[in-house]
Every structure is written in C-alpha cells, then in structure tokens.
mmCIF file of the C-alpha atoms, coordinates in Angstrom:
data_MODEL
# 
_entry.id   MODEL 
# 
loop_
_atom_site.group_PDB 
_atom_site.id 
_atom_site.type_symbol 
_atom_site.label_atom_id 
_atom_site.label_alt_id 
_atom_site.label_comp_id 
_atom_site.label_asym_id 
_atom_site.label_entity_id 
_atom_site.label_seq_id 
_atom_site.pdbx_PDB_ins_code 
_atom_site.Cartn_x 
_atom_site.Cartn_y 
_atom_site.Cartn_z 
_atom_site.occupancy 
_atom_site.B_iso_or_equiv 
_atom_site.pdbx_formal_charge 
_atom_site.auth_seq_id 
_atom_site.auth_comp_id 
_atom_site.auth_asym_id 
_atom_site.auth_atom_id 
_atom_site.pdbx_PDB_model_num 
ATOM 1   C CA . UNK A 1 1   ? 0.000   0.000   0.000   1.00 0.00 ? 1   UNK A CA 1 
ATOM 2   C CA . UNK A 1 2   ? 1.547   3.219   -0.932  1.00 0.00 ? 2   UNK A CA 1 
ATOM 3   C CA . UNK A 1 3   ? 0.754   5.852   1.672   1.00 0.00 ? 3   UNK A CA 1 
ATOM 4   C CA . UNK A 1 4   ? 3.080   8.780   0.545   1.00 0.00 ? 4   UNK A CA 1 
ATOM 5   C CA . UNK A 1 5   ? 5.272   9.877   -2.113  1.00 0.00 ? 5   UNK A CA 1 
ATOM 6   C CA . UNK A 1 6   ? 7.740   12.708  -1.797  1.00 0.00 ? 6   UNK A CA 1 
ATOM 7   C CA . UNK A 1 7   ? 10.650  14.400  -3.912  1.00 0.00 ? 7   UNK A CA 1 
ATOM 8   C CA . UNK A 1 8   ? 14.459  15.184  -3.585  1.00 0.00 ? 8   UNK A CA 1 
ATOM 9   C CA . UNK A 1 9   ? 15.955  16.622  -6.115  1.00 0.00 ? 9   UNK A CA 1 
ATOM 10  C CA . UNK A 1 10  ? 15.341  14.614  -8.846  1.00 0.00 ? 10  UNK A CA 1 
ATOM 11  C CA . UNK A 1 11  ? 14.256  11.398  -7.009  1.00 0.00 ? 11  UNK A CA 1 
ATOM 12  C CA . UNK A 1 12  ? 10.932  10.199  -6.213  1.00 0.00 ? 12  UNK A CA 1 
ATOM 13  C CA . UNK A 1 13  ? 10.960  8.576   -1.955  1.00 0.00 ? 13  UNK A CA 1 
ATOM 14  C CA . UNK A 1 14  ? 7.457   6.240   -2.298  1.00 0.00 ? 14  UNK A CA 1 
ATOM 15  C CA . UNK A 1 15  ? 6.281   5.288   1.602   1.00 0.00 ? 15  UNK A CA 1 
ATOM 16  C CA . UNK A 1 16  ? 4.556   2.206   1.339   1.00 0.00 ? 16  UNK A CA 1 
ATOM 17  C CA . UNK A 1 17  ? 3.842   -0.581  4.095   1.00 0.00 ? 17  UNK A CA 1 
ATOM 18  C CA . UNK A 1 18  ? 6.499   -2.746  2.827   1.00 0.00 ? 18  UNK A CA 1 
ATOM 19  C CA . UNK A 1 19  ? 8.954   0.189   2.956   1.00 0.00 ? 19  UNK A CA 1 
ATOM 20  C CA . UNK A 1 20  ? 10.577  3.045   1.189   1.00 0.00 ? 20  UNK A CA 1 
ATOM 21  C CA . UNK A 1 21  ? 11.497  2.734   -2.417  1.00 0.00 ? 21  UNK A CA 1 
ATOM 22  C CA . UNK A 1 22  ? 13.245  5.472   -4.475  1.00 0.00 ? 22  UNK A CA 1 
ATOM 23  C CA . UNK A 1 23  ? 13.159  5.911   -8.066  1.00 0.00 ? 23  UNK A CA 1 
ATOM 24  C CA . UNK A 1 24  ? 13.419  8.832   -11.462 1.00 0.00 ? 24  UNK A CA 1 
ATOM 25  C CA . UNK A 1 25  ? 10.040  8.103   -12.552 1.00 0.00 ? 25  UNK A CA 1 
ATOM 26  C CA . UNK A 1 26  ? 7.157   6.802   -11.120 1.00 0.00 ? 26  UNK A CA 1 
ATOM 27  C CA . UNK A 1 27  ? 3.363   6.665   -12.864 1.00 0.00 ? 27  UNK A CA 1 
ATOM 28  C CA . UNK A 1 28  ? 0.371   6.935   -10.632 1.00 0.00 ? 28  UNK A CA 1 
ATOM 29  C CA . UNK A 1 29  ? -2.547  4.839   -11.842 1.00 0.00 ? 29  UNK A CA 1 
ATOM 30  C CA . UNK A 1 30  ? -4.837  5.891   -8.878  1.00 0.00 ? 30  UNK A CA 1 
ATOM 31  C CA . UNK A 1 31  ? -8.119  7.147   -10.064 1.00 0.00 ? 31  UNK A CA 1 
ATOM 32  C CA . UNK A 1 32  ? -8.563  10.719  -8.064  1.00 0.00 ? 32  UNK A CA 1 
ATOM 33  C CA . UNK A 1 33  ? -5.914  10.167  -6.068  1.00 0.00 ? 33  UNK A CA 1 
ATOM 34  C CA . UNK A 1 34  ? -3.638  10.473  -8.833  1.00 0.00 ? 34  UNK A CA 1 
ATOM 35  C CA . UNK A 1 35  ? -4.250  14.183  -9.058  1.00 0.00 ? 35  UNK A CA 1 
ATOM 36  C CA . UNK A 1 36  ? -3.664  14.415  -5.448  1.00 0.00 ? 36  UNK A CA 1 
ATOM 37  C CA . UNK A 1 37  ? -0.034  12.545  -5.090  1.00 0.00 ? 37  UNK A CA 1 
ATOM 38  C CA . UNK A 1 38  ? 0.451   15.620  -8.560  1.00 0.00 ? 38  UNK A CA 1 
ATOM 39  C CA . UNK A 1 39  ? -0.172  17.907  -6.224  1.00 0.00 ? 39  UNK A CA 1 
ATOM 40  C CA . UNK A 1 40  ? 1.553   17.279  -2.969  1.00 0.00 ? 40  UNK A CA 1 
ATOM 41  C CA . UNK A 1 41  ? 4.405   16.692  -5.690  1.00 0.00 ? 41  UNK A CA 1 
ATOM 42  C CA . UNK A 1 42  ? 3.935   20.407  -6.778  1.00 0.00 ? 42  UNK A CA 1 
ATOM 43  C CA . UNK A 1 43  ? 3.881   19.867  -10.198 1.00 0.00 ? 43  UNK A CA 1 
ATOM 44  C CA . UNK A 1 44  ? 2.060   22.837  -11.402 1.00 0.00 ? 44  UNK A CA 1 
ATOM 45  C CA . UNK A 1 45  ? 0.281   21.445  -14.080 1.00 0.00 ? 45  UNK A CA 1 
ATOM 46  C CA . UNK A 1 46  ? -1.812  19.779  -11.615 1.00 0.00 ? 46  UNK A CA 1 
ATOM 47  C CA . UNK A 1 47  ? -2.564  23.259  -9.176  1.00 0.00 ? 47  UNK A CA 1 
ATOM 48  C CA . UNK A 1 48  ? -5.443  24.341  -12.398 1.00 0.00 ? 48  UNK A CA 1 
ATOM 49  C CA . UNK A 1 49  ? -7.600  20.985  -11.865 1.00 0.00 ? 49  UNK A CA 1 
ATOM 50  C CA . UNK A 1 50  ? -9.674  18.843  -9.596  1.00 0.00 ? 50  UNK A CA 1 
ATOM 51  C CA . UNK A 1 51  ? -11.566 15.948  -9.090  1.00 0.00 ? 51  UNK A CA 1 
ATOM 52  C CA . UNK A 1 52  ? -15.206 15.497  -9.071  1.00 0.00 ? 52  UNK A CA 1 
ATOM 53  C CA . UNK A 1 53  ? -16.541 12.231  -7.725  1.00 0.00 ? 53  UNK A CA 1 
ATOM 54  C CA . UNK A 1 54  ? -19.207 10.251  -10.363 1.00 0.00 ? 54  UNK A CA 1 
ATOM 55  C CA . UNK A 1 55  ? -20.325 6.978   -9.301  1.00 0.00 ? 55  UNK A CA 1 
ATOM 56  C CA . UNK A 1 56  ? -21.596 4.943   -12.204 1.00 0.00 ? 56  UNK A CA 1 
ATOM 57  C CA . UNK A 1 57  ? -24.700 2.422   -11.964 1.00 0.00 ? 57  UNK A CA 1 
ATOM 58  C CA . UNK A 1 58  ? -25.625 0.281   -14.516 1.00 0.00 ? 58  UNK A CA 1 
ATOM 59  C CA . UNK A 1 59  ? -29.234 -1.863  -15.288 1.00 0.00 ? 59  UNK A CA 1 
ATOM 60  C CA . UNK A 1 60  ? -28.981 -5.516  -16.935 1.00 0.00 ? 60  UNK A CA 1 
ATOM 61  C CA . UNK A 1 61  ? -30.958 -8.076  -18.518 1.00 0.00 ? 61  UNK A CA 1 
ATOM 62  C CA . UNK A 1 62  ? -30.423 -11.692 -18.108 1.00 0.00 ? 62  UNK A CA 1 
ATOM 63  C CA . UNK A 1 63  ? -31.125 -12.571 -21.463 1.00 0.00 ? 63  UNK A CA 1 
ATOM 64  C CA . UNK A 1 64  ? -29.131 -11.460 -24.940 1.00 0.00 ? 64  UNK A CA 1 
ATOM 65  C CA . UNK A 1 65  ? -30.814 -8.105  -26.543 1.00 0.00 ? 65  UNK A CA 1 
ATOM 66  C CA . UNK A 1 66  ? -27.546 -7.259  -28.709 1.00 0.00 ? 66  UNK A CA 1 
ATOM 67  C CA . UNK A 1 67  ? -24.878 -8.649  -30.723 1.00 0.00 ? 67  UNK A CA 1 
ATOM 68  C CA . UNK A 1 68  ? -22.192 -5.692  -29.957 1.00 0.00 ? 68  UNK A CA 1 
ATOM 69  C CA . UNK A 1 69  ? -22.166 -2.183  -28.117 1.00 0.00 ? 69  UNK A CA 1 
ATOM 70  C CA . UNK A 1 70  ? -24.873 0.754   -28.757 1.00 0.00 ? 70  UNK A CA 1 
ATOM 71  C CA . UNK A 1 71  ? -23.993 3.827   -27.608 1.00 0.00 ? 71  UNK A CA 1 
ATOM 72  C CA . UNK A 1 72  ? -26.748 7.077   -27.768 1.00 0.00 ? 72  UNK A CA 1 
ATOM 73  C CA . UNK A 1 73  ? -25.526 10.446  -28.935 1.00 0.00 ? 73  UNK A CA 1 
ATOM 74  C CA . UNK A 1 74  ? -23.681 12.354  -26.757 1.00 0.00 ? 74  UNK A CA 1 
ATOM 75  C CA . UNK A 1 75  ? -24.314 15.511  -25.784 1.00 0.00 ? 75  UNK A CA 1 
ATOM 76  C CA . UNK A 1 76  ? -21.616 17.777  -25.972 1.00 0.00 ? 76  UNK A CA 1 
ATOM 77  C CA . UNK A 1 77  ? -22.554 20.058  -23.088 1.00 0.00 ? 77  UNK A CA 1 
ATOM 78  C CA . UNK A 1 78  ? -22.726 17.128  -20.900 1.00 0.00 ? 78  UNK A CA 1 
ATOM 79  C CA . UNK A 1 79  ? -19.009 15.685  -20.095 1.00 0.00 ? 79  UNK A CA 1 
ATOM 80  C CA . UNK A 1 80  ? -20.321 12.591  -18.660 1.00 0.00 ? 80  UNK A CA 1 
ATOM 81  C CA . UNK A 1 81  ? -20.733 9.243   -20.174 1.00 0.00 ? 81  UNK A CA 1 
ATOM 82  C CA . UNK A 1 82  ? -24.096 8.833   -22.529 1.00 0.00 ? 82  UNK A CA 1 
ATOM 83  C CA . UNK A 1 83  ? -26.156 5.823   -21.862 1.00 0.00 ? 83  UNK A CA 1 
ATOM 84  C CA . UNK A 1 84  ? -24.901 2.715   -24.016 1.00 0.00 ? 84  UNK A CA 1 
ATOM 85  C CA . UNK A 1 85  ? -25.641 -1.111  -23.801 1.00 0.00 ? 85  UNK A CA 1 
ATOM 86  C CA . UNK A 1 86  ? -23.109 -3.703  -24.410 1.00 0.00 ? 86  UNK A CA 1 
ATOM 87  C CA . UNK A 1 87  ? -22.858 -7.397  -23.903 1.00 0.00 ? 87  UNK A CA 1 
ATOM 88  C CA . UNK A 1 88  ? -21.018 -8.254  -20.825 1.00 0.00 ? 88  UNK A CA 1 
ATOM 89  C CA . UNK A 1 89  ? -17.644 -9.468  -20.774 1.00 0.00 ? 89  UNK A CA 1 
ATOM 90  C CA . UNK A 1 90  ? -18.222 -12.543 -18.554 1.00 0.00 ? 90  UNK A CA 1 
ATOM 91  C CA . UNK A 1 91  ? -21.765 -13.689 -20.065 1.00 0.00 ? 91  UNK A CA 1 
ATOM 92  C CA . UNK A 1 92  ? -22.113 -13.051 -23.738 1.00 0.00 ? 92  UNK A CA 1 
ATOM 93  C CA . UNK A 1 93  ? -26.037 -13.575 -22.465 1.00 0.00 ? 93  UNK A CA 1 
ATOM 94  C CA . UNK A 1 94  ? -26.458 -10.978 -20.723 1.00 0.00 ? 94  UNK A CA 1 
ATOM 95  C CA . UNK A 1 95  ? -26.401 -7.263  -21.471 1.00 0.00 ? 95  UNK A CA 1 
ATOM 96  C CA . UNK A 1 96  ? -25.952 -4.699  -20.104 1.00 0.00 ? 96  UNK A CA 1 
ATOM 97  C CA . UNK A 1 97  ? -26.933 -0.776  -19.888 1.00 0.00 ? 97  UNK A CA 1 
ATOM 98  C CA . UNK A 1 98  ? -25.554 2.302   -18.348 1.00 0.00 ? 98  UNK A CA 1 
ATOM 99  C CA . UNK A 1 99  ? -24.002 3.732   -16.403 1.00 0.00 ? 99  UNK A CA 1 
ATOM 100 C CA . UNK A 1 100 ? -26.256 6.566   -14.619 1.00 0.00 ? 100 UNK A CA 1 
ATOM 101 C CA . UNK A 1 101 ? -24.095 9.349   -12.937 1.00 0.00 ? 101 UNK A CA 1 
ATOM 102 C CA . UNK A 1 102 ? -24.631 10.921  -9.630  1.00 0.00 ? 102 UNK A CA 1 
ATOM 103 C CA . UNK A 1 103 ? -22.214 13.622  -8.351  1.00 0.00 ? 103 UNK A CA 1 
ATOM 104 C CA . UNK A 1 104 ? -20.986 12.107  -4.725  1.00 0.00 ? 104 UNK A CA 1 
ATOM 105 C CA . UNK A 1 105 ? -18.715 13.474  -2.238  1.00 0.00 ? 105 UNK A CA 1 
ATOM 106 C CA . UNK A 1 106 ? -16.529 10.677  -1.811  1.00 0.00 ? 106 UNK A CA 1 
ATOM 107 C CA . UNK A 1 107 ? -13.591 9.342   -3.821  1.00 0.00 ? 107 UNK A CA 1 
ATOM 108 C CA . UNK A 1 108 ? -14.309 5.449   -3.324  1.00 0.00 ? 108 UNK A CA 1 
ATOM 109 C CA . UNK A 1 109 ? -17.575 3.738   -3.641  1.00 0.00 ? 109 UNK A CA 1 
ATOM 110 C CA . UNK A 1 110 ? -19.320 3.050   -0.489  1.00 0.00 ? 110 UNK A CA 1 
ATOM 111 C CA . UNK A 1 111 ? -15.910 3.724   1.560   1.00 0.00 ? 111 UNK A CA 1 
ATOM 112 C CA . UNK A 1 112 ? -17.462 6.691   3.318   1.00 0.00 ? 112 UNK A CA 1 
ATOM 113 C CA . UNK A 1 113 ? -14.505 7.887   5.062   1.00 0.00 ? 113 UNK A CA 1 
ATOM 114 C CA . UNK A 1 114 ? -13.035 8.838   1.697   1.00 0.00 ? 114 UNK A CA 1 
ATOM 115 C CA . UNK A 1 115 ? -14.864 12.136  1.886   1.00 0.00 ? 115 UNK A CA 1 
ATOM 116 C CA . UNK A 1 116 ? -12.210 13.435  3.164   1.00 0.00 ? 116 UNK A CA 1 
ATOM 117 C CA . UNK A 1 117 ? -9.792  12.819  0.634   1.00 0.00 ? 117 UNK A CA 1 
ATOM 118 C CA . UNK A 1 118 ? -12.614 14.788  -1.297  1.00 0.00 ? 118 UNK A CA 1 
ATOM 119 C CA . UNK A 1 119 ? -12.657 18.061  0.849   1.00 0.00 ? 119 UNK A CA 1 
ATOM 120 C CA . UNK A 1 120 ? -8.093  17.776  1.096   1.00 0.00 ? 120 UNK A CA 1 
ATOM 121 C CA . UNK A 1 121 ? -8.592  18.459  -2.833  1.00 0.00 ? 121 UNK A CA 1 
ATOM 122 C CA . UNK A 1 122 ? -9.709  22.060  -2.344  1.00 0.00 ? 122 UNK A CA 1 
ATOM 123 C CA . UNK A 1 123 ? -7.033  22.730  0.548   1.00 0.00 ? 123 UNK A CA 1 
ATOM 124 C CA . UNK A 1 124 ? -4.721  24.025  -2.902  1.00 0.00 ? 124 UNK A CA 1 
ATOM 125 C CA . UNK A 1 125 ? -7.252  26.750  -4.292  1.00 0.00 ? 125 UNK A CA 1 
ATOM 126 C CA . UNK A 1 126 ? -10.154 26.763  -2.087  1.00 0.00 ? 126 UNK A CA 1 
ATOM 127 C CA . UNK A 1 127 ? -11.645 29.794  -3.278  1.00 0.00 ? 127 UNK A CA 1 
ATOM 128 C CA . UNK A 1 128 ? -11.497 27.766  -6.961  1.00 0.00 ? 128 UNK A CA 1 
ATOM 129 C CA . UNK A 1 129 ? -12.205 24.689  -5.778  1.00 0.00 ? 129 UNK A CA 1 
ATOM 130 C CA . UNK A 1 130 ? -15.734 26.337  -3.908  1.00 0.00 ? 130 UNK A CA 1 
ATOM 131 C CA . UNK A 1 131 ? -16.673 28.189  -7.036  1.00 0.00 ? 131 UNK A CA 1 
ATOM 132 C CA . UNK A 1 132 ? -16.375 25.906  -9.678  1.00 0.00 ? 132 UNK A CA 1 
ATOM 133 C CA . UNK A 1 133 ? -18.638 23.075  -7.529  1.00 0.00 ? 133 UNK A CA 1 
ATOM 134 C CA . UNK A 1 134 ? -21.137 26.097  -6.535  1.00 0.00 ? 134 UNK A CA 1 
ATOM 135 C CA . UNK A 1 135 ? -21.233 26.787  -10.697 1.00 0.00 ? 135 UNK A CA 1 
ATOM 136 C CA . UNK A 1 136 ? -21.253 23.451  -11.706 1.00 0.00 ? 136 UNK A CA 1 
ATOM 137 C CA . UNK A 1 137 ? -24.375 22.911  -9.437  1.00 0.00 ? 137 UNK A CA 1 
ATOM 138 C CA . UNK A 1 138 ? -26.268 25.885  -10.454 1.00 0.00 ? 138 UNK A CA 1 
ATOM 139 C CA . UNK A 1 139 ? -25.968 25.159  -14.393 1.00 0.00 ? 139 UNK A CA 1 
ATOM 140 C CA . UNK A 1 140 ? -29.388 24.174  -15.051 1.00 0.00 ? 140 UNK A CA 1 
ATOM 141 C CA . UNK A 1 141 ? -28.600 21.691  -17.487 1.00 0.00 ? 141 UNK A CA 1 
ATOM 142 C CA . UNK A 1 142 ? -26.528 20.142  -15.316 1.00 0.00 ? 142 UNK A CA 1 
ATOM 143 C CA . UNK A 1 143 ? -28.410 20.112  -12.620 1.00 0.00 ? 143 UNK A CA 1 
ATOM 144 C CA . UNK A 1 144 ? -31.226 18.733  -14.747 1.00 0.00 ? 144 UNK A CA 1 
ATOM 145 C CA . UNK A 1 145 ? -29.370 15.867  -15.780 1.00 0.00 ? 145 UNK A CA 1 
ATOM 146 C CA . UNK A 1 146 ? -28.313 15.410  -12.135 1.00 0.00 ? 146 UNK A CA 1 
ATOM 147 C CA . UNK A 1 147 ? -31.386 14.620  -10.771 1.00 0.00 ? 147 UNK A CA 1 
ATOM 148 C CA . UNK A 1 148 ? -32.868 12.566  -13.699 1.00 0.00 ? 148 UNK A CA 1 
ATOM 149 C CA . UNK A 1 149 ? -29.937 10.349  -12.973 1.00 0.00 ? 149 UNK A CA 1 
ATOM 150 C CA . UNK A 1 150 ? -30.621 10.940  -9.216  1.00 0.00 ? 150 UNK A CA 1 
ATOM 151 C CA . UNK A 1 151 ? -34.387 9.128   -10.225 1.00 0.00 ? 151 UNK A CA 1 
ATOM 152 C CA . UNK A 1 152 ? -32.413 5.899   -12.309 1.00 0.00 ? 152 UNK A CA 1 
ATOM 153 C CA . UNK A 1 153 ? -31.098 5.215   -8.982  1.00 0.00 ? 153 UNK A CA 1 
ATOM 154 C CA . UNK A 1 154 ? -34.543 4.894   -6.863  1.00 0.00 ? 154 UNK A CA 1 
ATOM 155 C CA . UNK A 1 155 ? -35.656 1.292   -5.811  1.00 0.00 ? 155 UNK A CA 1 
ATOM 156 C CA . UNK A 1 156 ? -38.725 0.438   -7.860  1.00 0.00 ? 156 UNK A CA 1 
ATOM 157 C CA . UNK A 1 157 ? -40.117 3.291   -9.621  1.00 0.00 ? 157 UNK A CA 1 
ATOM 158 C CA . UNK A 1 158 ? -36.276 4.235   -11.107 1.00 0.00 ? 158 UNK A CA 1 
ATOM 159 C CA . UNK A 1 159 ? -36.159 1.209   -13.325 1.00 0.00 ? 159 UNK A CA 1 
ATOM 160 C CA . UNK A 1 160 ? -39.239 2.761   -15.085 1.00 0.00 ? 160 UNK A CA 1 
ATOM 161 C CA . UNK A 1 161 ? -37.467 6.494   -15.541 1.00 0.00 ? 161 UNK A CA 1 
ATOM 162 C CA . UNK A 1 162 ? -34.157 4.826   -17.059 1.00 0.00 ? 162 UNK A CA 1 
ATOM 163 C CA . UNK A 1 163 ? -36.015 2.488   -19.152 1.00 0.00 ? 163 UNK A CA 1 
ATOM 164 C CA . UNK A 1 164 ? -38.477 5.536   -20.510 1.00 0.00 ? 164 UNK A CA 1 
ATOM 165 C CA . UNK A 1 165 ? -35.548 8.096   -20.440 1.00 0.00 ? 165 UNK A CA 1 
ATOM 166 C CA . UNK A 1 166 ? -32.524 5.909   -21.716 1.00 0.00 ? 166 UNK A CA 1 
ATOM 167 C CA . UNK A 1 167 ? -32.683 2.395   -22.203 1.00 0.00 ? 167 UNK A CA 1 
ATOM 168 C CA . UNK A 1 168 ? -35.770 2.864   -24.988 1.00 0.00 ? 168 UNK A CA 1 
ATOM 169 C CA . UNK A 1 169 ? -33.462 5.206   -27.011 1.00 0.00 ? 169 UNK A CA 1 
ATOM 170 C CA . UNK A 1 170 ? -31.107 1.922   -27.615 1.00 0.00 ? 170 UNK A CA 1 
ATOM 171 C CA . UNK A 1 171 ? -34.098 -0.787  -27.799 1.00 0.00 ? 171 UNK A CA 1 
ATOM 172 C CA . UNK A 1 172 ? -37.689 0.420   -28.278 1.00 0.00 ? 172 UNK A CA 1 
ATOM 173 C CA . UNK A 1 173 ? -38.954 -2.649  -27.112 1.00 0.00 ? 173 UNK A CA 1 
ATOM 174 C CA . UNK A 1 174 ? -37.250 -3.029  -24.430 1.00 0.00 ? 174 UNK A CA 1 
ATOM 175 C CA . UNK A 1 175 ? -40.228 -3.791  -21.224 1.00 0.00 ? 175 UNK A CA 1 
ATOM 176 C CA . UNK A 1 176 ? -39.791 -3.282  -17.226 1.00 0.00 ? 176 UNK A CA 1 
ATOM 177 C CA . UNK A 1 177 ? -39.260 -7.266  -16.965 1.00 0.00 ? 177 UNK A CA 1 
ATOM 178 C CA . UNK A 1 178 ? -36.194 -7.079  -19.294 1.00 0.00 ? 178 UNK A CA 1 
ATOM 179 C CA . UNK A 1 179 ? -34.497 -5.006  -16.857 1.00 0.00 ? 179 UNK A CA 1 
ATOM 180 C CA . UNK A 1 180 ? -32.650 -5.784  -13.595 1.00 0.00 ? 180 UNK A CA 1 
ATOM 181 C CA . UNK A 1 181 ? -30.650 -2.800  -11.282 1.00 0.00 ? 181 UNK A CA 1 
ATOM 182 C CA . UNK A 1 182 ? -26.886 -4.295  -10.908 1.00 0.00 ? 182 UNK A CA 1 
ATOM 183 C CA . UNK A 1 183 ? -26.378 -4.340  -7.509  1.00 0.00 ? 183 UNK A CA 1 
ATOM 184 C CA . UNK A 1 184 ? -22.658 -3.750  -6.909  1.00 0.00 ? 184 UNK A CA 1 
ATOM 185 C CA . UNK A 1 185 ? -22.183 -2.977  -10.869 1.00 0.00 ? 185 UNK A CA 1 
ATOM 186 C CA . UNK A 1 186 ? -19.888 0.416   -10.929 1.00 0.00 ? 186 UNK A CA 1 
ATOM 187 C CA . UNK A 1 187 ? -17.522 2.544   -9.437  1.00 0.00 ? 187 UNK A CA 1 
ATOM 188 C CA . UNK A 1 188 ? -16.567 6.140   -9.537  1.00 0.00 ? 188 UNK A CA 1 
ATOM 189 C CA . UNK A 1 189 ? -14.974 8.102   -12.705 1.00 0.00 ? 189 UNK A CA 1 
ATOM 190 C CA . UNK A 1 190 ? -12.681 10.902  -11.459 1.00 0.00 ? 190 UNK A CA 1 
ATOM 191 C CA . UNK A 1 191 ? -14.160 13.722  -13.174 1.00 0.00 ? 191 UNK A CA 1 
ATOM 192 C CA . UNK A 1 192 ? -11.817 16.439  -13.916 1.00 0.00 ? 192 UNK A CA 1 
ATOM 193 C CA . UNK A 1 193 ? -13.009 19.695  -13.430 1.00 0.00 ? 193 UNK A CA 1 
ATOM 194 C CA . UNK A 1 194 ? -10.787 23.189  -14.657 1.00 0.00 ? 194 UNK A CA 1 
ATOM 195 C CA . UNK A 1 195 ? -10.592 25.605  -12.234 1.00 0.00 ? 195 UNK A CA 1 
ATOM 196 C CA . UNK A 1 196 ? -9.679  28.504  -14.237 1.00 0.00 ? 196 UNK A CA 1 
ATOM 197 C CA . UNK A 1 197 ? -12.398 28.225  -16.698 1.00 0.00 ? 197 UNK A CA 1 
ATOM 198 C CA . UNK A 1 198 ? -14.989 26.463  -13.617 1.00 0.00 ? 198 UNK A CA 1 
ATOM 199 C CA . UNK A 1 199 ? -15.991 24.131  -16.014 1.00 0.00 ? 199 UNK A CA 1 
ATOM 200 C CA . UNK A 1 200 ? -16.023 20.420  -16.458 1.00 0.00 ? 200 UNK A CA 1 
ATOM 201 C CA . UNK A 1 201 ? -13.960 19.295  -18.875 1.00 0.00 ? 201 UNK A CA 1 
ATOM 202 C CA . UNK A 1 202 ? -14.878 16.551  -21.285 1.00 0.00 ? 202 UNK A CA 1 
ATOM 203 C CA . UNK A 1 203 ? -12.216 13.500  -22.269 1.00 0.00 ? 203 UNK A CA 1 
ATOM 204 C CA . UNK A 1 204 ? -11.338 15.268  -25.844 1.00 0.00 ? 204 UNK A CA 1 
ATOM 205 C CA . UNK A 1 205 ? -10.284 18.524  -24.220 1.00 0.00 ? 205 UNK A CA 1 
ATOM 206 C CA . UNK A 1 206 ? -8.167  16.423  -21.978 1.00 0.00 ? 206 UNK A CA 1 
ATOM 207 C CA . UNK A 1 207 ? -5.945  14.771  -24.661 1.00 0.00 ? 207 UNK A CA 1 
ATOM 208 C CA . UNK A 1 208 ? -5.355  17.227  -27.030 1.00 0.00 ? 208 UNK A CA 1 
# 
C-alpha cells in the first residue's frame, strides 16, 4: 500500500507498508488520487484541476438483446458518459446498460470515510475549488441531468425512468421485466473539473 510519495531533487521517496522505495520516474494509476499525489508533488500542471466524484450504476438483462455495443448520442454540453448497452464481458447472455451518474462526495464507492480525501482536494485553491462546484451545481442543465440520474437510482419506480428516459433510445422494445438494477455494478470516474475556466472538462479537451 503506498501511503506517501515525496521528492528530492530529482528522485521520487514512495512510503509504502512494505517500505521506502526510491526511483526517477514513477506513474500513478490511482483514479482521483492520482491528481492528489500531482499535487503534494507540486507539479504545477496539476494546481489548475480537480476531481469530481461520479459513481456509475448500470441496469442488466439476463437474457441477450444485442450482438455488440450501442452507444446514444452524446451531448456535448454534458461531459459525462451517454447511456450505451453492451454485452457483458463474462456472459455473452447478458447485457448490459448504463451507467447513470450521480455527483458524490466521496472518492471510493461506499468507503465513506473517503470524503475526506474529497474536501483535502480544495485545501490548494479553495476559493477555486468552492466556485467551480457552486457553478457546476447551479448550471441548469446540469443540474437537470443530475437529478434525472438521481431518479435511475430509486428502488422500484427508477427502473421505469431509465427504461423511458434511456434504455428505450437503444431498444424500443425493451419492457420493465427485461431489466434488472446491478447491484454492486460500478464505481466512480474521477471527473476532472478546470478551475480557471470552472468548467467540467470533457475526455477530448483532456488529450489534445
């Protein structure tokens, strides 16, 4: 487990429960934590970003609706993921549709305590950090698509929303009985967020 990583000069010290190891280059392949170990690092690329928290849901059915992957047209105002349906990996029977997306203060499904690491990430700019959440909450787009994802995830009466709302826009026919909430199905997808322009930013902007 790492649990700290520090620079000397040009050497990276990583703290882990095994140890201390030292190396010229490390990569981080930690989800949101990765853009906290860029900070404590100082690397100023990192001091114009942060992290917002989206945990991903996802329906199934237990029978085969689709030979390959669907995806619905994404809307470019909205940097999250568009509803798509796919076959799953394990089952070639089964398929699967998703993910919904609801904004969460925590950086690790269902580890509650993480919520913390989620407040640290706004010790760097605060005043940025406060602002660009505040905006990003306001937008009324957002905000709309927010809580119609809020409604995928209610017991019972959510199944009908998604199906109506997302799951019909892949397979018309698709009924209530076809579809199944996957318990335990997702995780979280670091969204990054730029604090200079308080806007999310969408995976294209980030590569190029």
């Amino acid at each position: 487990k790492v649990v700290d990583i520090k620079k000397n000069a040009d050497v990276f010290y990583i703290h882990t429960n095994y140890g201390i190891f030292r190396a010229k280059v490390i990569l981080v392949c930690a989800g949101p934590y990765s853009l906290i170990f860029a900070k404590k690092l100082g690397l100023t690329e990192a001091e114009d970003y942060a992290i917002l928290p989206v945990a991903g849901s996802f329906y199934f059915s237990a029978r085969k609706l689709l030979h390959g992957k669907v995806y619905t047209v994404q809307d470019s105002y909205i940097p999250f993921a568009a509803p798509h349906a796919d076959r799953a990996v394990y089952n070639e029977n089964e398929t699967r549709f998703g993910p919904t997306a609801i904004i969460i203060p925590f950086f690790e499904r269902k580890h509650f305590w993480t919520i913390i690491d989620f407040i640290r990430m706004g010790f760097w700019q605060p005043f940025n950090y406060v602002t660009t959440l505040l905006y990003i909450l306001a937008d009324r787009k957002l905000r709309t698509f927010e809580i119609k994802n809020l409604l995928y995830n209610i017991p019972i009466i959510g199944k009908w929303f998604f199906i109506r709302y997302a799951a019909r826009k892949i397979i018309p026919t698709i009924t209530y009985n076809d579809l199944h909430f996957g318990k335990g199905m997702g995780g979280i997808r670091p969204q990054l967020i730029d604090l200079r322009t308080i806007k999310p930013l969408d995976i294209d902007t980030v590569i190029s």
